[in-house]
C-alpha positions in Angstrom: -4.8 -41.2 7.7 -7.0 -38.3 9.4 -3.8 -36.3 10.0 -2.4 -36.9 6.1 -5.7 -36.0 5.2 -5.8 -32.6 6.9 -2.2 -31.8 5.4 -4.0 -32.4 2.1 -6.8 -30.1 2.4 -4.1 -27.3 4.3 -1.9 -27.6 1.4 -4.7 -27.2 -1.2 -6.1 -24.0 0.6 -3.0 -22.8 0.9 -2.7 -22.7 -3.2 -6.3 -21.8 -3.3 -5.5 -18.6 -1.3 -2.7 -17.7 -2.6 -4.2 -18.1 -6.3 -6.7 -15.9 -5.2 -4.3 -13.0 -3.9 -2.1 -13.4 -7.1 -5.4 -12.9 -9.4 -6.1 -9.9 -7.2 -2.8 -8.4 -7.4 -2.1 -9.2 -11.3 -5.8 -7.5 -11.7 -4.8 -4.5 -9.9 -1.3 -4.5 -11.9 -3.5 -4.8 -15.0 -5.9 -1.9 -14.0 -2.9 0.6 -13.7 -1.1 -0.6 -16.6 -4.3 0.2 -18.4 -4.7 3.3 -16.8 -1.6 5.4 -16.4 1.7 5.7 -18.4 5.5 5.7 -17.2 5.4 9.4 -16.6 7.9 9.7 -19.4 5.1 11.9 -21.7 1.7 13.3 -20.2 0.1 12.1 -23.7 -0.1 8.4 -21.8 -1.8 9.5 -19.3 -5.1 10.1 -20.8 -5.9 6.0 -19.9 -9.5 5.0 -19.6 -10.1 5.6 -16.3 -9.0 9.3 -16.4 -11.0 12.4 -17.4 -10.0 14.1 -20.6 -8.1 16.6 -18.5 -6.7 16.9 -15.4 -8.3 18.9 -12.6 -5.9 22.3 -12.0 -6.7 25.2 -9.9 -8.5 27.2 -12.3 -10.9 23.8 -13.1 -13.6 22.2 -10.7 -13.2 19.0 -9.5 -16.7 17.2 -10.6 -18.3 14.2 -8.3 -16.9 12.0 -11.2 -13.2 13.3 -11.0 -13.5 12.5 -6.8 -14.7 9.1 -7.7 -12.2 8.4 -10.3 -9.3 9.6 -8.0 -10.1 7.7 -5.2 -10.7 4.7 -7.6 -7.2 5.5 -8.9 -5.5 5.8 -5.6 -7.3 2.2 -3.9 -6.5 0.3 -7.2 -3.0 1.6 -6.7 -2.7 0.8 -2.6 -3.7 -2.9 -3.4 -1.1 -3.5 -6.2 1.4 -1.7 -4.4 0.7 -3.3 -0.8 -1.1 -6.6 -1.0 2.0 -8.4 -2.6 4.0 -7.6 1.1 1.0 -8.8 2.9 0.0 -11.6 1.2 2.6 -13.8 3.7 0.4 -12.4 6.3 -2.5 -13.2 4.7 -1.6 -17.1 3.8 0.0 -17.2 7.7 -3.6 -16.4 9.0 -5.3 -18.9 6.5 -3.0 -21.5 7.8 -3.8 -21.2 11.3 -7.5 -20.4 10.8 -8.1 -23.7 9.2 -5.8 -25.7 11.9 -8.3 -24.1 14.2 -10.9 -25.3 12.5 -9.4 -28.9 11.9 -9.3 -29.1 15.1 -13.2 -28.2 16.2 -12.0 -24.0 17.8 -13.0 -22.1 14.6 -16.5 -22.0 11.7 -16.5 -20.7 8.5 -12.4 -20.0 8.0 -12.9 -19.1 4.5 -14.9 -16.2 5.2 -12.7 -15.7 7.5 -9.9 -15.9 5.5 -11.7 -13.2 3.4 -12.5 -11.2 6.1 -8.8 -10.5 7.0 -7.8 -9.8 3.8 -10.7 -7.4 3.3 -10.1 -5.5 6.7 -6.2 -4.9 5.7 -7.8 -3.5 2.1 -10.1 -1.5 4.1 -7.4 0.4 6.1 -5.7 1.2 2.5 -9.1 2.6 1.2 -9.3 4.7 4.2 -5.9 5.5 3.0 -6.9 6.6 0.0 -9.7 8.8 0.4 -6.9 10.8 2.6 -4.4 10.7 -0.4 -7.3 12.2 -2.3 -7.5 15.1 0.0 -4.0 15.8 -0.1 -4.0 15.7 -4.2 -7.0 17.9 -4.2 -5.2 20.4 -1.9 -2.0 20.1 -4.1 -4.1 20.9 -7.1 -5.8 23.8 -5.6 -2.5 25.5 -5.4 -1.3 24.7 -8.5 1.8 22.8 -6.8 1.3 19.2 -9.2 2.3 19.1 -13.1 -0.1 17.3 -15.8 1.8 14.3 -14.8 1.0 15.0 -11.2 4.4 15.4 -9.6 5.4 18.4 -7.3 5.7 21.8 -9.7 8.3 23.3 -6.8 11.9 21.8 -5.6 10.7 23.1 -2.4 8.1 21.0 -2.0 10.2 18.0 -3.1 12.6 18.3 -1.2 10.3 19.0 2.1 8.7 15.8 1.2 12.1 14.0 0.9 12.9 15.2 4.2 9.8 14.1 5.8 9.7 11.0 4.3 13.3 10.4 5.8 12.9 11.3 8.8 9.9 9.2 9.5 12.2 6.0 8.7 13.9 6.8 12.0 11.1 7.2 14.2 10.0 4.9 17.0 6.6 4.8 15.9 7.9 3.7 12.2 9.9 0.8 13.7 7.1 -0.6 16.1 4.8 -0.9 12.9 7.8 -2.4 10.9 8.1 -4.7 13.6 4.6 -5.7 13.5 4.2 -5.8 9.9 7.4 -8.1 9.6 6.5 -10.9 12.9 4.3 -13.5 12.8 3.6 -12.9 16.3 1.0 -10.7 15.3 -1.3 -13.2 14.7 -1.3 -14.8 18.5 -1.3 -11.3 20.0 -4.4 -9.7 18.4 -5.8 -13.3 17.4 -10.0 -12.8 17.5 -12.2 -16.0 17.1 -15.1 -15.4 14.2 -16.0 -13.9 11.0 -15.6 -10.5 12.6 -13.1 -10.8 14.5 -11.4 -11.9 11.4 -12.1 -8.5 9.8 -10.9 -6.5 13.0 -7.5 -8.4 12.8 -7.3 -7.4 9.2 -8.2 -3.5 10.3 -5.9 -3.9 12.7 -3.0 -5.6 10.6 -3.5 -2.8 8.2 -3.4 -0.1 10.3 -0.1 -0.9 11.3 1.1 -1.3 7.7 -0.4 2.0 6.7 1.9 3.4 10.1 4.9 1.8 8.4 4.4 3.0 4.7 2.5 6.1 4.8 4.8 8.5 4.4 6.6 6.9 2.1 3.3 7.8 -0.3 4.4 11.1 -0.4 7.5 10.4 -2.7 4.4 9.6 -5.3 3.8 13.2 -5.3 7.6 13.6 -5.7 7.9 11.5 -8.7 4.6 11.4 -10.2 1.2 10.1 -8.5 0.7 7.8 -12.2 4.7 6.9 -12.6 4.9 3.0 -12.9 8.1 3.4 -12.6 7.9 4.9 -9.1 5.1 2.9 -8.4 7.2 -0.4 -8.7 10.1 0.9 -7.1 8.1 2.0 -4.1 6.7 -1.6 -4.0 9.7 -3.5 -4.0 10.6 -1.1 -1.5 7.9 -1.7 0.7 8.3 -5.8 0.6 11.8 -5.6 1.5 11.0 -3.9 4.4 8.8 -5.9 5.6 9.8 -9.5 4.2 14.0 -9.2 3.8 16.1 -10.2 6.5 17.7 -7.0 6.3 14.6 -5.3 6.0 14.9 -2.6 9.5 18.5 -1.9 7.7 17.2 -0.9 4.9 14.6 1.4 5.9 17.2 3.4 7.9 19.3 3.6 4.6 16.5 4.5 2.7 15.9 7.0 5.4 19.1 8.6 5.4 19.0 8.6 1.5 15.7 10.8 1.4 17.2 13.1 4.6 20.1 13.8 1.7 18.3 13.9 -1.3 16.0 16.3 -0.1 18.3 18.2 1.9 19.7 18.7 -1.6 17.0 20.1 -2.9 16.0 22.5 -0.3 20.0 24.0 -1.1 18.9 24.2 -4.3 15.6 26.0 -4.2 17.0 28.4 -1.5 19.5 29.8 -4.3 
């Protein structure tokens, strides 16, 4: 009876948590759809969390713009990334409260929260960077209203980059991390905060795996759902399909010739 009663109370945290990362995620969803526009027309970009224009090079960016762009880009890592992690996420809640079934772990939802909240925290780290490199893009006049690349050259160059990082050993040990559930016995750390440093740690790996695919934002538009949700589907087949490691080399090689492409055509 003990034993069917701890299934119970698994299963029900299981839905709690997952309830809880699907209200955070549709939130996030609802945030940018509220906020930016399919990139189609730079009319639907003036949403309610942007300033009545955008910073160029010939315009100061305020304390308020910085705020509202780093607002804009962690809003954006969470929708985009938490859906692929959330596996992760309900993996750790599972054995957290085995753990504490079974007398070896306190206080596993907090814990629970703390690993979620250490993988967010890497993204807003993240952020804060993708900030920087927006601000520098700005300053040189190199994004449109819409805040895509202004130059072919600069497209492309991130097309390449972005490809070539697919192939790289230090893309496929943090693909290989992201997508095992090993990860959880070999950086497992009892408490609260070690909780939080196995989230940090989790999302430090995932930001290894997906960070330069960020750059094709700046490609095809920092506010473009449309890139946004292909860049997130994307990102979970990586890390949750089968095929997953196959797919990032495609993808890879894809970018290598699409930019490749582009570079040809700027240098005529």
């Amino acid at each position: 009876m003990a034993a069917a009663a701890l299934e119970t109370l698994f299963r029900r945290d299981g839905v709690v948590v997952m309830g809880a990362l699907g209200a955070l995620i549709l939130l996030s969803w609802t945030v940018l759809l509220a906020g930016a526009g399919t990139g189609m027309d730079p009319a639907v970009m003036s949403g309610w969390w942007l300033p009545t224009a955008t910073p160029s090079s010939s315009t100061p960016w305020t304390p308020t713009y910085w705020v509202i762009a780093f607002f804009m880009w962690a809003v954006m890592m969470v929708a985009m990334m938490l859906p692929s992690a959330s596996p992760s996420v309900l993996l750790y809640a599972r054995v957290v409260r085995q753990a504490e079934g079974q007398g070896r772990a306190r206080n596993a939802s907090a814990s629970i929260a703390a690993f979620a909240s250490g993988y967010l925290t890497l993204w807003s780290l993240f952020s804060t960077l993708a900030v920087l490199v927006q601000y520098v893009l700005e300053r040189t006049a190199a994004l449109s209203a819409m805040m895509s690349s202004r130059s072919v050259l600069l497209s492309g160059m991130f097309l390449v980059a972005a490809g070539l990082y697919q192939f790289t050993p230090l893309k496929g040990a943090c693909l290989r991390h992201c997508r095992g559930p090993a990860f959880i016995a070999a950086h497992w750390r009892p408490g609260v905060a070690g909780a939080w440093r196995m989230g940090l740690t989790h999302g430090a790996y995932c930001v290894g795996c997906c960070a330069a695919l960020m750059l094709l934002l700046f490609v095809g538009g920092v506010m473009n759902l449309i890139w946004i949700a292909g860049l997130t589907l994307l990102v979970a087949v990586e890390k949750l399909a089968p095929f997953g490691p196959l797919t990032a080399r495609a993808v890879g090689a894809a970018l290598i010739a699409g930019g490749a492409a582009l570079l040809v055509l700027a240098g005529h």
